[in-house]
N, C-alpha and C positions, 0 to 999 in steps of 0.2 A: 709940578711933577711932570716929568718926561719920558711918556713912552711908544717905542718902538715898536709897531707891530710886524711881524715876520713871517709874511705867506708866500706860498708857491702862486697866486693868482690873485688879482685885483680887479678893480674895475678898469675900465669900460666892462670884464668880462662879471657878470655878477649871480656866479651858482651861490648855493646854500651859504657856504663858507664866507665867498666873495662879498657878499650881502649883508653878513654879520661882523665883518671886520668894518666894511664902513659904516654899521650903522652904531659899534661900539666909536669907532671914532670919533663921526659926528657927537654922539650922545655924551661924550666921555667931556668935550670942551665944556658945557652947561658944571661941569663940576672941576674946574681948576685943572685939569690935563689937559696938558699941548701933545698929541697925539702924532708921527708919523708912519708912512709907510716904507718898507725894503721889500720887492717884490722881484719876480721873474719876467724879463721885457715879452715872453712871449708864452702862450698858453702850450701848445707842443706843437710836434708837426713841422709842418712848413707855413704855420700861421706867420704873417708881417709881424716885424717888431714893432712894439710902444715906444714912445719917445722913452730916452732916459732919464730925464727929469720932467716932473708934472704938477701938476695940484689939482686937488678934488673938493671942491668946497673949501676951499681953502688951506688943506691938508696936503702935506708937503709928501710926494711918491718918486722915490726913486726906485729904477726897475734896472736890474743888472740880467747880465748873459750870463746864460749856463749851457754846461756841456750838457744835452739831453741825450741820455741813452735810454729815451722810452719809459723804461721803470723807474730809471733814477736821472733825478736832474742833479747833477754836481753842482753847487755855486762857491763863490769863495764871497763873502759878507763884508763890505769897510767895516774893519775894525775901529777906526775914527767915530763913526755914526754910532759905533755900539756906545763904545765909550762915554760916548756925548748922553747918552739916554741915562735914565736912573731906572727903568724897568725894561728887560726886554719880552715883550710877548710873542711869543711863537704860537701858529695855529698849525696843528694837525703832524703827523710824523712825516719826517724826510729829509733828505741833503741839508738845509735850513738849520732843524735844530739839531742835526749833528755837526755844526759846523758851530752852533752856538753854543754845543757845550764842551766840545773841542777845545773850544779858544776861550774858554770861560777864566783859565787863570789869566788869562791877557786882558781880555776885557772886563773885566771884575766886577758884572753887574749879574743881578739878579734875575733869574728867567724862569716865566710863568709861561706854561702848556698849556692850551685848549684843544682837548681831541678830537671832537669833528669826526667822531665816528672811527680812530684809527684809521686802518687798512684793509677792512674784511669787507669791505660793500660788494664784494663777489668773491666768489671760490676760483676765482684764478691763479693759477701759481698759487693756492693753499700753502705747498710745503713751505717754497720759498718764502711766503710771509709770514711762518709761522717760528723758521727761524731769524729773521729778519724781528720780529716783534720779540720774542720771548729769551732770544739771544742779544741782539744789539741793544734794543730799546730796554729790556731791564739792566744793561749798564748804563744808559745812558741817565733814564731815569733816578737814579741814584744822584744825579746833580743837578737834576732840578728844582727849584725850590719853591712851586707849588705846579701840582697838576690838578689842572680843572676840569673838571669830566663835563661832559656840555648835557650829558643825558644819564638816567638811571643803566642802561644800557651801558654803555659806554666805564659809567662809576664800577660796575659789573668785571667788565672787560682789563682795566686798568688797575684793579686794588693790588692785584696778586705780587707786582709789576711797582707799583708807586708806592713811596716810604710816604710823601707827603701828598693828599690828595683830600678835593672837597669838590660836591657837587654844586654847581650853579649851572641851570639850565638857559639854554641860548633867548633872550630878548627879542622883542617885537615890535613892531610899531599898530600898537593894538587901536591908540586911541583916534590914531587918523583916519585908521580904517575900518572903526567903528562908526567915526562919520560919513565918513563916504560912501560905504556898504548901508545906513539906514535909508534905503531907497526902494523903489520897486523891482521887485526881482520879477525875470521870468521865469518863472516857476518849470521848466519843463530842462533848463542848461543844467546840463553836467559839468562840470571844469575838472581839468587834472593840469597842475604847474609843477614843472620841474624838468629835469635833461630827458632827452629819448634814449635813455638808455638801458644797458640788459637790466638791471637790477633792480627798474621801475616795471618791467615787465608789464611792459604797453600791449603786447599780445593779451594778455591774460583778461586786461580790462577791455579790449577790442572782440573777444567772446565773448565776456560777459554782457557788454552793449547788443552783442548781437542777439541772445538769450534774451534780451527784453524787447527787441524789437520782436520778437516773435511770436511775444506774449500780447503785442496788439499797444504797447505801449508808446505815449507819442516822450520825444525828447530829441534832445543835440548834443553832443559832446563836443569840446573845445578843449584842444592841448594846446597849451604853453608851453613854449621851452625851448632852448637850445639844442640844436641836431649836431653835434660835435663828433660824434660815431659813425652820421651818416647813415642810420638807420631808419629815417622818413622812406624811402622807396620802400623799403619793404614793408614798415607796418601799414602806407597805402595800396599796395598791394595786398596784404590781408584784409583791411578793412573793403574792397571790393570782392573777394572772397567771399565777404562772409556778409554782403549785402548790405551793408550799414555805409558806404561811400559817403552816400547824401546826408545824413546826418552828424559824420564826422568834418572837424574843421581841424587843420594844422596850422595851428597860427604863426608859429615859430617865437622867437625871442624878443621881450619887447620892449618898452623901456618903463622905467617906475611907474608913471603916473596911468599908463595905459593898464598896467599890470593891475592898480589899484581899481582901474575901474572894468577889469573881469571879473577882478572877486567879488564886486559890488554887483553885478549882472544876474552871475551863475547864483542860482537855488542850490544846489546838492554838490560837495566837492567829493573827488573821487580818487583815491592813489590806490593802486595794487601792489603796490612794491613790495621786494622779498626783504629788503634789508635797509635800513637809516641809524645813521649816528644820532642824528635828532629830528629832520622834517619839519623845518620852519614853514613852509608849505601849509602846512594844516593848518597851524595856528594863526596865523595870515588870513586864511581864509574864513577860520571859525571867529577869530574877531569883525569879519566882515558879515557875519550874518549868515554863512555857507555852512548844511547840515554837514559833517564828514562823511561821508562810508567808506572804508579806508582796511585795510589788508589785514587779518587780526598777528600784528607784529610785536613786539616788547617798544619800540618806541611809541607807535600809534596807542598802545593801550596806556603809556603812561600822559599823554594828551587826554587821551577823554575824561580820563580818570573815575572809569564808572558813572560818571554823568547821563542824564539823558535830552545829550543835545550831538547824539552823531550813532554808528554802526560800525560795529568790528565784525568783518565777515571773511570767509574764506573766496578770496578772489580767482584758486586754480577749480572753486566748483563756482562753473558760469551758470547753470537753470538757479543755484542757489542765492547766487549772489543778485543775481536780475530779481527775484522774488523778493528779496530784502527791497531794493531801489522799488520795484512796483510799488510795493508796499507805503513803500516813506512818501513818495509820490501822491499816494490817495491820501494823507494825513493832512491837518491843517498845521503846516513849522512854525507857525510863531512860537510855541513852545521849546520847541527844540533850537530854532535861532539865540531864543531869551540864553537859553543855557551854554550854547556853544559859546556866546559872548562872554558871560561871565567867567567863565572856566578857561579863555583867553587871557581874562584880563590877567593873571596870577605871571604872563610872561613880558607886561608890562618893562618899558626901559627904566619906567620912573622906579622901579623895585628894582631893576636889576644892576644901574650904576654905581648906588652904592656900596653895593657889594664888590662890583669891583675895585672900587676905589680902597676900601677896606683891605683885599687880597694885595693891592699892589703895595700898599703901607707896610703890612706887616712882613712882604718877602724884604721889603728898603729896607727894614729894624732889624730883617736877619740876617742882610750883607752889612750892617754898621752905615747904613745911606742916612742921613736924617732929612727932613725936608727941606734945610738950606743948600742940599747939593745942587 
């Protein structure tokens, strides 16, 4: 079985998205899929281009140019490569898979959506992407032949909009870093992974650090992540504002195995973010042994899942949110570690390939593909 997956961003660049397209890749070979990629050679901007041809663990990446106009990246797709696939997977909405369902009676293969949160990860241009979603993408959607909601959230957002849809929540690599996180933690780090950008609302958890430093409590916060916005000057500039300088670190962007061993570090993980499609973040980290305390959002609550191995709190009240952390701080976490783990494991890959494997089956049976093609 051959399939194509089709994102706006790859690796070397590896946000939420980027991370789960290769780690289905990888994962997808262990079960008889030859997996490759069709990507964008460049993230936006005036970023350098990626080579056009590559491989990633072995996995074959080709990266074409697009006309970026900011909000929309135009591309036009080899029809050859569609053709050659038996499933094409598309992740998240844009240029991509309107291009792929455009040219769907030409290429006459079967195409399976992962939405990755849609478009709303901010109220910018609201209108615009409301008729962009509610207008385009419910025609488009009509030809797709399975959409995958990555999150209850999302399952939410997309029913009204999709004829064919089923949830499968996004995969993990729970069990590596299950081991690598049983270690001694410093009990006193904070961790937040992910972009610095508006919609993690890095502000919101930089008072509430400061709200606990206030309270007499010792700790250190460590951000991860990519500055793609440009938005480090200013949040260290707030974080000297508000007297926390010393205790916070920017670490910036890092590379896998290093990533693996912050989450195995930090004691307490922490995201205030207003909005997630899914937030692999968490789960990464709660398989690593990292208590959450985490924004009270419809993705973060379907994580915990009522467990008590983390905190949903309100992050824009900072004395409130600092008293929850005091709090969890004076407790002994092995309990809540025990739990966070367990309650990761359920996002296991060993659970979740077969199911894909299943999804890409049954869209072959409903273009007429059988498994000799």
């Amino acid at each position: 079985m051959r399939v194509l997956h089709i994102c706006s961003d790859f690796a070397p660049h590896l946000g939420g998205v980027e991370k789960f397209v290769l780690d289905l890749a990888r994962k997808s070979r262990d079960a008889s899929i030859a997996p490759a990629i069709l990507t964008l050679n460049r993230r936006e901007g005036d970023e350098p281009r990626l080579l056009s041809r590559d491989q990633n663990d072995g996995i074959p990446v080709h990266r074409l140019r697009c006309l970026d106009m900011k909000y929309y990246r135009a591309v036009w797709l080899p029809l050859d490569e569609m053709r050659a696939a038996d499933v094409l997977h598309v992740h998240g909405l844009g240029a991509w898979l309107d291009f792929a369902v455009a040219t769907k009676p030409v290429h006459r293969r079967p195409i399976v959506l992962s939405t990755h949160g849609g478009i709303f990860h901010t109220s910018r241009m609201s209108l615009l992407k409301n008729l962009y979603f509610h207008g385009w993408q419910w025609w488009n959607l009509k030809f797709v032949d399975q959409v995958v909601a990555c999150s209850r959230v999302d399952e939410y957002s997309f029913a009204p909009l999709a004829p064919r849809m089923t949830l499968l929540e996004n995969g993990a690599d729970v069990d590596e870093l299950a081991i690598r996180g049983a270690v001694e933690k410093d009990p006193k780090t904070l961790l937040f992974v992910g972009r610095l950008a508006t919609n993690k609302a890095i502000d919101d958890l930089l008072r509430a650090c400061a709200a606990l430093a206030a309270r007499g409590t010792d700790f250190s916060l460590r951000l991860v992540g990519p500055d793609r916005n440009r938005a480090r000057p200013e949040l260290e500039s707030l974080a000297r504002s508000l007297r926390i300088n010393g205790r916070v670190t920017f670490v910036g962007e890092v590379a896998p195995d290093q990533l693996i061993a912050e989450y195995a570090r930090a004691s307490i993980f922490v995201s205030a973010s207003r909005s997630e499609g899914f937030g692999i973040s968490v789960v990464e980290a709660m398989a690593a042994g990292c208590v959450p305390v985490v924004n009270n959002i419809p993705a973060f609550r379907d994580h915990l899942g009522g467990i008590h191995g983390g905190l949903l709190v309100d992050f824009s009240d900072a004395s409130g949110t600092a008293a929850a952390i005091a709090g969890l701080l004076a407790e002994d976490l092995a309990p809540w570690r025990d739990a966070a783990r367990e309650r990761a494991r359920n996002f296991s890959w060993r659970q979740k390939i077969p199911q894909w494997k299943q999804i890409y089956a049954k869209v072959m049976r409903h273009e007429g593909l059988g498994p000799e093609h």
